[in-house]
Backbone as CSV, one residue per row, in Angstrom:
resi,resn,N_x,N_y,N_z,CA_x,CA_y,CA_z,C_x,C_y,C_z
1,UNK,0.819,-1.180,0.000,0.000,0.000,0.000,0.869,1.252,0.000
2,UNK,1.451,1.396,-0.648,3.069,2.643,-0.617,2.239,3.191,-1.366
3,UNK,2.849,4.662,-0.884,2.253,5.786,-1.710,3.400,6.751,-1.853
4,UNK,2.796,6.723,-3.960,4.022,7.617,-4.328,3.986,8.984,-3.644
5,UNK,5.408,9.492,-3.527,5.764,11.165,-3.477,5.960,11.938,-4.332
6,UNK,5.279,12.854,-4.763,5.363,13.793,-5.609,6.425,14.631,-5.068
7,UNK,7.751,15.098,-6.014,8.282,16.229,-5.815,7.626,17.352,-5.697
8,UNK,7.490,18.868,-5.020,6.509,20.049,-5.163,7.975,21.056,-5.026
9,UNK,9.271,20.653,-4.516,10.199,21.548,-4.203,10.100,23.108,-4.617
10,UNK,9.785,24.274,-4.673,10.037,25.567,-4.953,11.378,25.906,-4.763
11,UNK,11.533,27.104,-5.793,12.466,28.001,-5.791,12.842,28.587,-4.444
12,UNK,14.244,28.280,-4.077,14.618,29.136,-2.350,13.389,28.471,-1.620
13,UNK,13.125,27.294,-1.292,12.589,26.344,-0.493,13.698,26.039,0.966
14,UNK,13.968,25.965,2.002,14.953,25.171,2.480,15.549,23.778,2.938
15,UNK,14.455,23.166,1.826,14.185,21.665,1.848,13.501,21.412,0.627
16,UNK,13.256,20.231,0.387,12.614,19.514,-0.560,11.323,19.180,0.213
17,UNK,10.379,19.148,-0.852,8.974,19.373,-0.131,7.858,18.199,-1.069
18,UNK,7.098,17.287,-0.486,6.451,16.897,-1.678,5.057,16.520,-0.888
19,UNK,4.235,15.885,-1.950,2.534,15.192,-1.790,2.458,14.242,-2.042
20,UNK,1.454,13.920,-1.315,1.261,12.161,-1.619,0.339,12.184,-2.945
21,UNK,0.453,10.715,-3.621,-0.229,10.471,-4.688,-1.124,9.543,-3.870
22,UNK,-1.967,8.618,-5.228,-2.598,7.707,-5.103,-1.672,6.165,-4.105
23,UNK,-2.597,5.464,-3.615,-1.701,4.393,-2.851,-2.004,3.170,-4.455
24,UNK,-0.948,2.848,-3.995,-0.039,1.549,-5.339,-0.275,0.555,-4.095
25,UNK,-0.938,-0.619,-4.322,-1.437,-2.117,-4.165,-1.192,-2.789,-4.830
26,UNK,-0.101,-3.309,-4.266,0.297,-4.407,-5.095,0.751,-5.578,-4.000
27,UNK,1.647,-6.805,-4.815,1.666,-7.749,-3.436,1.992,-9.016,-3.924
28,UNK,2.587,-10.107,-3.158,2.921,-11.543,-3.544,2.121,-12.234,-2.333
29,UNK,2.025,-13.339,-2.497,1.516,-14.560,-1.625,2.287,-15.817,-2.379
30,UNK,2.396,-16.893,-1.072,3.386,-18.054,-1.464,2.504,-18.999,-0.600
31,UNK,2.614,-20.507,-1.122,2.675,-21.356,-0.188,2.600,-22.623,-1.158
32,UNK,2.025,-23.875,-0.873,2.440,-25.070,-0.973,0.736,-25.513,-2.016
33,UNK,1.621,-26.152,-3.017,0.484,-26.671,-3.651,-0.490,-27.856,-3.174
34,UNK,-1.642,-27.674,-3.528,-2.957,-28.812,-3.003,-3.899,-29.275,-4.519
35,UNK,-3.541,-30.281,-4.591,-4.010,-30.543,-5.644,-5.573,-31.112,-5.887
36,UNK,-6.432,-30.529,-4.656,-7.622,-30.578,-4.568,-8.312,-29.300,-4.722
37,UNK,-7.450,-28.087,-4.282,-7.534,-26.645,-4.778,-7.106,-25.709,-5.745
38,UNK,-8.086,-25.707,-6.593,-7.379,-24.790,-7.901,-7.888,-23.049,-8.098
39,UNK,-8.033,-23.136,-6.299,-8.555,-21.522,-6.413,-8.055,-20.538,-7.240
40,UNK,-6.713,-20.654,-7.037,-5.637,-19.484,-6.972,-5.672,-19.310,-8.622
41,UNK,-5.299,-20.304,-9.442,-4.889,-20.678,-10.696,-6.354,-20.311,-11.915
42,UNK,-7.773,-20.452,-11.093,-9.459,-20.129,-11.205,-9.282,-18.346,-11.065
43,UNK,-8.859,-17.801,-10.449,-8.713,-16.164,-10.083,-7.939,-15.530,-11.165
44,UNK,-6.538,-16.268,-11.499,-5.328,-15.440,-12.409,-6.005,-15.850,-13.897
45,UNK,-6.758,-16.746,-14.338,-7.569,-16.808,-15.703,-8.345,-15.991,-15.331
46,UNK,-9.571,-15.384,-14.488,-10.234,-14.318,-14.606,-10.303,-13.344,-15.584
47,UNK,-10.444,-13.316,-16.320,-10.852,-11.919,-17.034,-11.045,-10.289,-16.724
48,UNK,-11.616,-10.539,-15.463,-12.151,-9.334,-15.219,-11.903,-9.289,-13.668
49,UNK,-10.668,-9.674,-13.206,-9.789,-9.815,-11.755,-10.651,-10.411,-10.984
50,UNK,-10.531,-10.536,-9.809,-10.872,-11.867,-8.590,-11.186,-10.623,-7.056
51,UNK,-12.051,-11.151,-6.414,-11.700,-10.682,-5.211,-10.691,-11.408,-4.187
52,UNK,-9.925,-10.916,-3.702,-9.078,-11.019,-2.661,-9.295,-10.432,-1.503
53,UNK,-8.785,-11.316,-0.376,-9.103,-11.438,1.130,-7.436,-11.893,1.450
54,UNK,-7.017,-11.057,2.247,-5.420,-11.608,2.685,-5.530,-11.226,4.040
55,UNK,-5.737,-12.346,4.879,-5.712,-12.654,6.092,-3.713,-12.714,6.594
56,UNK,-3.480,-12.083,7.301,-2.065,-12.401,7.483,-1.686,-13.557,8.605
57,UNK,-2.683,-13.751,9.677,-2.780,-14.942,10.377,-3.679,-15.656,10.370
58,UNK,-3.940,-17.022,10.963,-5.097,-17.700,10.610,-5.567,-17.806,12.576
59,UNK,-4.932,-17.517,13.241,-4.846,-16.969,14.748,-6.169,-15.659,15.069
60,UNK,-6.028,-14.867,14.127,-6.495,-13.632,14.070,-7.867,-13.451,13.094
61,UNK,-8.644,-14.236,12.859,-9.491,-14.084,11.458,-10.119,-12.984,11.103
62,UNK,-9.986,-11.915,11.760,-11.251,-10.638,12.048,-10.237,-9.683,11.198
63,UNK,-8.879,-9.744,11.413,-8.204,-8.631,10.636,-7.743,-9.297,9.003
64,UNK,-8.214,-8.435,8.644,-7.747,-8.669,6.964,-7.962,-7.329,6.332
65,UNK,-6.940,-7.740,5.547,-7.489,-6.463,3.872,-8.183,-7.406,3.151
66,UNK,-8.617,-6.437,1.905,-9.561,-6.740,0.906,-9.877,-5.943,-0.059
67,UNK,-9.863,-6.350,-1.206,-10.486,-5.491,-2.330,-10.112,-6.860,-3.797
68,UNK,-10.636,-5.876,-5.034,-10.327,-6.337,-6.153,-9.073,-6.235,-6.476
69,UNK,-8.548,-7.602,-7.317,-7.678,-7.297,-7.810,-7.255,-8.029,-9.319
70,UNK,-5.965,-7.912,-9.886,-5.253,-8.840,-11.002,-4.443,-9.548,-10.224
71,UNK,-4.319,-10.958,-10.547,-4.056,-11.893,-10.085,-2.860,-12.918,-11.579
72,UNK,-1.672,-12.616,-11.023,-0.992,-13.737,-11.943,-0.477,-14.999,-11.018
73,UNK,-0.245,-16.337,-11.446,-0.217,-17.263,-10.648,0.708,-18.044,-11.384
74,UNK,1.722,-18.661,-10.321,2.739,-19.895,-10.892,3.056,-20.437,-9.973
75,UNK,3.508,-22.175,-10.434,3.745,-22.860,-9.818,4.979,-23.449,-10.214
76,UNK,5.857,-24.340,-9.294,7.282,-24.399,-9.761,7.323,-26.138,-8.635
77,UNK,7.443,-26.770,-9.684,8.108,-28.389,-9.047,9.406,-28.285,-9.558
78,UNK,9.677,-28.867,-7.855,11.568,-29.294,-7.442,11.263,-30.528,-7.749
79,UNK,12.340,-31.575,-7.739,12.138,-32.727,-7.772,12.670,-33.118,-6.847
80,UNK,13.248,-31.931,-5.920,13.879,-32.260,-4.615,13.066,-31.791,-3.209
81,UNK,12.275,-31.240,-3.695,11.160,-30.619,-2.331,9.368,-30.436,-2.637
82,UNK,9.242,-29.476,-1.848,7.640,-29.707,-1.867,7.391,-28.863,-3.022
83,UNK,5.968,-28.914,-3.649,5.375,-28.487,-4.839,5.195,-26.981,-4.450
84,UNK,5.368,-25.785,-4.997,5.421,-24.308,-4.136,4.083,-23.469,-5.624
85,UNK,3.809,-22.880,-4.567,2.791,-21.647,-6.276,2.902,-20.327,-5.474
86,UNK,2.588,-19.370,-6.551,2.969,-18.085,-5.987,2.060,-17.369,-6.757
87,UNK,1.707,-15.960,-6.287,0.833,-15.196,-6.837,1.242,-13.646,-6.698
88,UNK,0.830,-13.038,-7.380,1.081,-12.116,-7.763,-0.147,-10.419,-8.184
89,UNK,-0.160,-9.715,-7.479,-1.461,-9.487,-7.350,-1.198,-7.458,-7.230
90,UNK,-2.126,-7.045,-8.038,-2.338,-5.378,-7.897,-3.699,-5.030,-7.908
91,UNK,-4.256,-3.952,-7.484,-5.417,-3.706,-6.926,-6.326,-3.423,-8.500
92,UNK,-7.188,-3.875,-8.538,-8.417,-3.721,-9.636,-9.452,-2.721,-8.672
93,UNK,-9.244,-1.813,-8.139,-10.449,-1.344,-7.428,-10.058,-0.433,-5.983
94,UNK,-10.486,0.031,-5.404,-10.774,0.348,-4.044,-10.519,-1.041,-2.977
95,UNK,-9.373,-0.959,-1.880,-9.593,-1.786,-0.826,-9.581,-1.121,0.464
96,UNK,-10.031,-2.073,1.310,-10.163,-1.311,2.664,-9.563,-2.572,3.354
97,UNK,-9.164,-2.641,4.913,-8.938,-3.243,5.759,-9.688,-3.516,6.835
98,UNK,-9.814,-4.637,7.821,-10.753,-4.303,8.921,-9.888,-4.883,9.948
């Protein structure tokens, strides 16, 4: 949720001075493939982006963000470890947190 800085600096300023822009949403998620769940992989074909819910603990269920977003998704087999997918995600919309 970073938000760009606009330079505003003036002439004979005694500092550099700036404004906030719009907030930039963007974001990764990782974890372990389930080959009974093809949520993630159902969202990044979307057409017209997915809603997202990113809970950061599963301890805590009440706090999360949320909003729309684009969703790209990959998955990567080791032949030496566990099956991993990853996602990739920027805001399609307005989000809020609770």
């Amino acid at each position: 949720m970073a938000t760009e800085k606009i330079e505003t600096t003036s002439f004979c300023d005694s500092n550099r001075t700036y404004v906030a822009s719009m907030k930039d949403l963007t974001g990764t998620l990782s974890g372990f493939w389930d080959a009974a769940d093809d949520k993630l992989f159902l969202a990044a074909d979307s057409v017209d982006g997915c809603k997202l819910y990113l809970y950061p603990t599963k301890n805590v269920p009440t706090k999360y963000w949320y909003g729309p977003a684009w969703l790209d998704a990959s998955i990567e087999v080791d032949i030496a470890g566990a099956i991993t997918i990853e996602g990739n995600f920027n805001a399609n919309g307005s989000w809020g947190r609770l």
